[in-house]
C-alpha positions in Angstrom: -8.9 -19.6 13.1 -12.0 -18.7 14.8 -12.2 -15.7 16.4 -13.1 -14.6 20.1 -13.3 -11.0 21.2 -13.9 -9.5 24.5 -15.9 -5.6 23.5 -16.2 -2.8 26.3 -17.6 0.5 25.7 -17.6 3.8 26.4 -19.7 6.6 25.4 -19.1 10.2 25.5 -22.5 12.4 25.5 -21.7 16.4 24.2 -24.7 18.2 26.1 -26.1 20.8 23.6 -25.2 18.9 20.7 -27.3 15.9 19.0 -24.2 13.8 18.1 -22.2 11.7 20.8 -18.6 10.2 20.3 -19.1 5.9 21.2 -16.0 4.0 21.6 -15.5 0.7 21.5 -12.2 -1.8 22.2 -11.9 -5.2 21.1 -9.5 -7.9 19.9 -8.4 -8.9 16.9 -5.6 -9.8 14.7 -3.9 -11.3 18.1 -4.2 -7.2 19.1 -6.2 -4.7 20.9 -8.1 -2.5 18.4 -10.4 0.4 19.5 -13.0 2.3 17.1 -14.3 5.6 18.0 -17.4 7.4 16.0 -19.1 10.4 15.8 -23.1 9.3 15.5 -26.2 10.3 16.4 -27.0 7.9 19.3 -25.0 5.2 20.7 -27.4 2.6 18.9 -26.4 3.9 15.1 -22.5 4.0 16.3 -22.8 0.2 17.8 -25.1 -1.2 14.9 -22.1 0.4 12.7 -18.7 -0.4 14.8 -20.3 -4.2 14.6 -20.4 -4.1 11.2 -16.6 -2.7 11.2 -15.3 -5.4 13.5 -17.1 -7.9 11.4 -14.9 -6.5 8.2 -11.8 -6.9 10.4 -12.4 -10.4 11.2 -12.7 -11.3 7.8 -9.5 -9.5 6.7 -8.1 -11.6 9.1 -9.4 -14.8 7.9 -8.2 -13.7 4.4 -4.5 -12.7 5.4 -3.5 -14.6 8.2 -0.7 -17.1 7.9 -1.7 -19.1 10.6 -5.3 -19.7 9.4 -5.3 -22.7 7.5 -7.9 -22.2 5.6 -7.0 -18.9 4.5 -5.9 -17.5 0.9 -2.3 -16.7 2.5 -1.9 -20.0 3.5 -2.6 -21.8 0.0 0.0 -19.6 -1.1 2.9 -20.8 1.5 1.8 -24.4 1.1 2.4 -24.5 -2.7 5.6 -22.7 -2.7 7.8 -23.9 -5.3 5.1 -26.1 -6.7 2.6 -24.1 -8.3 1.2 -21.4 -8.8 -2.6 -20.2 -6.6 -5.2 -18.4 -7.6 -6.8 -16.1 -5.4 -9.3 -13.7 -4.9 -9.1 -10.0 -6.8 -8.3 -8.4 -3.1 -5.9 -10.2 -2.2 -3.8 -10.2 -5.5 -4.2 -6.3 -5.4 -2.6 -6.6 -1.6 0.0 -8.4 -3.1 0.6 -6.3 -5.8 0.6 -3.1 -3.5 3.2 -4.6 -1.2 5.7 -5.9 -4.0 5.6 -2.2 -5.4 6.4 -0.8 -1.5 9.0 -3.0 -1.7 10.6 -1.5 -5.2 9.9 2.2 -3.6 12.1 1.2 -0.3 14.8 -1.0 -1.9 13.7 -4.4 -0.8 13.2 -2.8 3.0 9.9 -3.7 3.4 9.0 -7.4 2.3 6.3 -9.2 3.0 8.3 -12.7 2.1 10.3 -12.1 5.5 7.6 -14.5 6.7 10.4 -17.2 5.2 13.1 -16.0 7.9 14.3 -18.7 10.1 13.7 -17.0 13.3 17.6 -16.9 14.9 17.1 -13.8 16.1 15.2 -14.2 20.0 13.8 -11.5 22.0 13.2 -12.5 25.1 16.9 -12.6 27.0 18.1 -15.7 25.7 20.3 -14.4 22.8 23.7 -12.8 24.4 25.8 -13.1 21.4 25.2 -12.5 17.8 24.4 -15.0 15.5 27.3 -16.5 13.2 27.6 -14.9 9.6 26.5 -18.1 8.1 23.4 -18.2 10.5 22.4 -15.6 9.3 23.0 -15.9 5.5 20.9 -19.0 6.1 18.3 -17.1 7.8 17.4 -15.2 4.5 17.7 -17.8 1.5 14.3 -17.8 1.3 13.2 -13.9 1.3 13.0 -11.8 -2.1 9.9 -10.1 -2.9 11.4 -10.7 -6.5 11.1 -14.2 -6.2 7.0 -13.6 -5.7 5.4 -14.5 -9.2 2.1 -12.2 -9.7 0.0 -13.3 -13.1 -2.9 -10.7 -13.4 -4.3 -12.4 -16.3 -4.4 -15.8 -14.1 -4.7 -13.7 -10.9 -2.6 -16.4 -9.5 0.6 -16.2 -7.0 3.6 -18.1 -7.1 6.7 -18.2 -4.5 9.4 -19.1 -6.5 11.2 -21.4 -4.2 10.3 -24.2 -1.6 10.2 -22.8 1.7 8.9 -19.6 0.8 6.2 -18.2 2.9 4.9 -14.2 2.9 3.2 -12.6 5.8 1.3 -9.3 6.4 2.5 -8.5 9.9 3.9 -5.5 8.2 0.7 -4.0 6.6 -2.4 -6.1 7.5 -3.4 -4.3 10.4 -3.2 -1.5 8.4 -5.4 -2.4 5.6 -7.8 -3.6 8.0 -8.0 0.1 9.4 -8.2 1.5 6.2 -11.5 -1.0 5.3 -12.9 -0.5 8.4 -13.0 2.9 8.0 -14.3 2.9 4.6 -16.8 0.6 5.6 -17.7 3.2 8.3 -18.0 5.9 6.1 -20.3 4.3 3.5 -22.6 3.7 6.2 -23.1 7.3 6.9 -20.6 7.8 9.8 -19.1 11.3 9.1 -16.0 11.2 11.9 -14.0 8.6 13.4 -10.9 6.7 14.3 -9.7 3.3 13.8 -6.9 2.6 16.3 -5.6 -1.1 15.2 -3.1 -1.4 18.0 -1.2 1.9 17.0 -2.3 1.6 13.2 -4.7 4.8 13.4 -6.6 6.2 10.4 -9.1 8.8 10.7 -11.6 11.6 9.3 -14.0 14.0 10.2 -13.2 16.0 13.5 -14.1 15.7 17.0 -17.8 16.7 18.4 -16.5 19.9 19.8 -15.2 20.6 15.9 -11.6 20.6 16.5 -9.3 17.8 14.9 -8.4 14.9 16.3 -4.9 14.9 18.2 -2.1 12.2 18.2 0.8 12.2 20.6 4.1 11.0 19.6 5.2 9.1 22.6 8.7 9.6 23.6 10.5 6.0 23.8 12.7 7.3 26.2 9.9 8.1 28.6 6.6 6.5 27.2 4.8 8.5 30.5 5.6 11.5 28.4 4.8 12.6 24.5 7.3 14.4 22.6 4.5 16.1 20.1 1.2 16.4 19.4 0.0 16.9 16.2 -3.5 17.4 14.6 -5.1 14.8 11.9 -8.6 15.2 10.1 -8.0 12.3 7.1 -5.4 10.2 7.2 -3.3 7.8 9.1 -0.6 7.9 11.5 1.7 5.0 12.6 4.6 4.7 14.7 6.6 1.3 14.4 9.7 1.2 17.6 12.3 0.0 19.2 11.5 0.6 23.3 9.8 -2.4 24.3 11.1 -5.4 22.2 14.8 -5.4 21.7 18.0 -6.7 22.4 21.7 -5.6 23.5 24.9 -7.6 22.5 28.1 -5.8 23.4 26.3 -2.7 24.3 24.9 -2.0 21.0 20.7 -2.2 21.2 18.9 -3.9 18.4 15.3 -3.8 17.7 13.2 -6.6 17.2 12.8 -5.2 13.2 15.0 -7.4 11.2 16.0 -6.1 7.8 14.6 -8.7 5.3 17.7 -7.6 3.3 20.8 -8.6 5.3 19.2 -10.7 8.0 20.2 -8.5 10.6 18.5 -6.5 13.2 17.9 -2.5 12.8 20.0 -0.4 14.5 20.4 3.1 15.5 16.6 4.1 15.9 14.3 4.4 18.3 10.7 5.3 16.9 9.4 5.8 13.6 6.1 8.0 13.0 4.8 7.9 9.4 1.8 10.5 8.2 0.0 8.6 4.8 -3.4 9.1 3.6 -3.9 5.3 4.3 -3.0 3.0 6.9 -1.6 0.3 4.8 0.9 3.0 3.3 2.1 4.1 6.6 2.0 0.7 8.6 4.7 -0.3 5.8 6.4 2.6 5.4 7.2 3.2 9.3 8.8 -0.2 9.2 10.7 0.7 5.7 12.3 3.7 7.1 13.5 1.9 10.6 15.4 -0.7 8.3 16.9 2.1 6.1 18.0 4.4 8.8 18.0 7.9 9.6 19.0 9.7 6.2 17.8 7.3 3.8 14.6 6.7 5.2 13.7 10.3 5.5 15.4 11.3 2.4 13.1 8.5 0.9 9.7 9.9 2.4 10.8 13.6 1.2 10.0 11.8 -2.1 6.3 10.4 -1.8 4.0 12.5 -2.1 1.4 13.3 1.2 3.5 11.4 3.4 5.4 12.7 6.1 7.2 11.2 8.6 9.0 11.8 12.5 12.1 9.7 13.7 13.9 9.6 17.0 17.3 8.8 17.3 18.9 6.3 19.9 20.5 9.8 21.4 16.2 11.2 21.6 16.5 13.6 19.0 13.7 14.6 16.9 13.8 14.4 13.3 11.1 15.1 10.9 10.7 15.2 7.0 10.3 18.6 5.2 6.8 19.6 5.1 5.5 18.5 8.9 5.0 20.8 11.3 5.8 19.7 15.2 3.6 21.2 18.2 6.4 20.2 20.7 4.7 19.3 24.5 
């Protein structure tokens, strides 16, 4: 699929000091993405943003499922045939997710691409789907059932039907190589903001650390915290703008890959990681798994914390995160 992005701009002079903060948003990845840097003059932070989009689009032509030509979709269209080779960064994607998948109990799965989609967002679905619908819905997901050979560096899906997706993480990992990319190139600050996937380093101009707002899903006007990041990633994965209600009960638009039904009983997730890619999967982990068992499992990773909002608006957090409360 061939890409087309609309860029704007903005740039943010700091009189007294010789670097600026340059902004720029764009699309990609079906999403709006914005890249700030700290540079010398705006033309070293556009020369370098260009290059970062560039890396972006060609995650996106190695990821995406709906890009015929892409290593993902060999994959899906030899499921239950044979096995495909593929290139060393994709198998190491792969590989990464499956073992996310071990660490969260099958919660995060990158083979929910094989869902039949009976679940509808939009208004139309008033009553929940039959027991057998939804059984049906699922034969095809199993993260065990995706066959990695490292020798070969080839991928298998097990069954006919299968199909894996990266809606879960690729936005993510395209932060995370932007950002690299960035920082080889001599860029010592920035953010990557992938349509709420945020990784960044350095610190502002002004020398203070970059801030993110959790929003507050009852009131997105408002923020519930603000907290302060230097290196690492933030991502918040919720409930208050795509979801459904049968029988007064809300369910989000996150399906558990597990049990083929809808989360329930959440209404944000915010995940601290060092990378992107760790937190883009992890904040949808812990919505499947729920209030104690999804903070109770992020208590247990090292350098990642996390902040969840019940469907009553209370603020939880995991042990070692401080919360500057608005």
């Amino acid at each position: 699929m061939r890409l087309v992005y609309l860029v704007c701009f903005s740039l943010f002079v700091f009189l007294g000091n010789s670097q600026i903060t340059y902004r720029k948003d764009f699309m990609a990845m079906g999403s709006g993405f914005q890249i700030t840097v700290i540079a010398k003059d705006s033309l070293e932070a556009s020369s370098a943003i260009d290059l970062a989009i560039q890396e972006i689009n060609r995650i996106e032509r190695l990821i995406s499922s709906w890009d015929l030509n892409s290593e993902t979709s060999a994959i899906n269209h030899e499921a239950g045939l044979r096995p495909t080779e593929v290139s060393s960064e994709l198998f190491s994607l792969i590989e990464r997710a499956n073992k996310i998948s071990l660490l969260t109990d099958g919660a995060f799965d990158i083979s929910y691409a094989s869902m039949d989609k009976i679940w509808k967002f939009d208004g139309s679905v008033q009553d929940m789907p039959s027991k057998e619908e939804i059984a049906a819905s699922i034969s095809k997901v199993g993260f065990t059932k995706i066959i990695l050979n490292p020798s070969e560096r080839t991928v298998w899906l097990g069954e006919k039907g299968m199909k894996i997706g990266f809606g879960a993480i690729g936005k993510g990992y395209a932060a995370d190589m932007a950002k690299s990319l960035l920082q080889n190139l001599g860029i010592s600050s920035g953010i990557v903001n992938a349509s709420g996937d945020m990784t960044t380093w350095g610190k502002q101009v002004n020398g203070k650390a970059w801030t993110v707002a959790i929003t507050n899903p009852l009131n997105k006007d408002k923020a519930f915290a603000t907290l302060p990041i230097t290196n690492g990633a933030v991502v918040t994965s919720g409930n208050y703008e795509k979801y459904i209600s049968i029988n007064g009960k809300r369910y989000t638009h996150i399906i558990d890959p597990r049990t083929g039904y809808p989360s329930s009983g959440l209404l944000s997730v915010t995940v601290f990681a060092p990378k992107a890619e760790l937190a883009d999967a992890l904040a949808t982990s812990v919505f499947v798994m729920g209030l104690e068992t999804g903070i109770h499992r992020i208590n247990q990773i090292p350098g990642v914390e996390c902040i969840v909002i019940d469907e009553k608006g209370q603020l939880h957090s995991s042990n070692n995160i401080k919360i500057d409360k608005t």
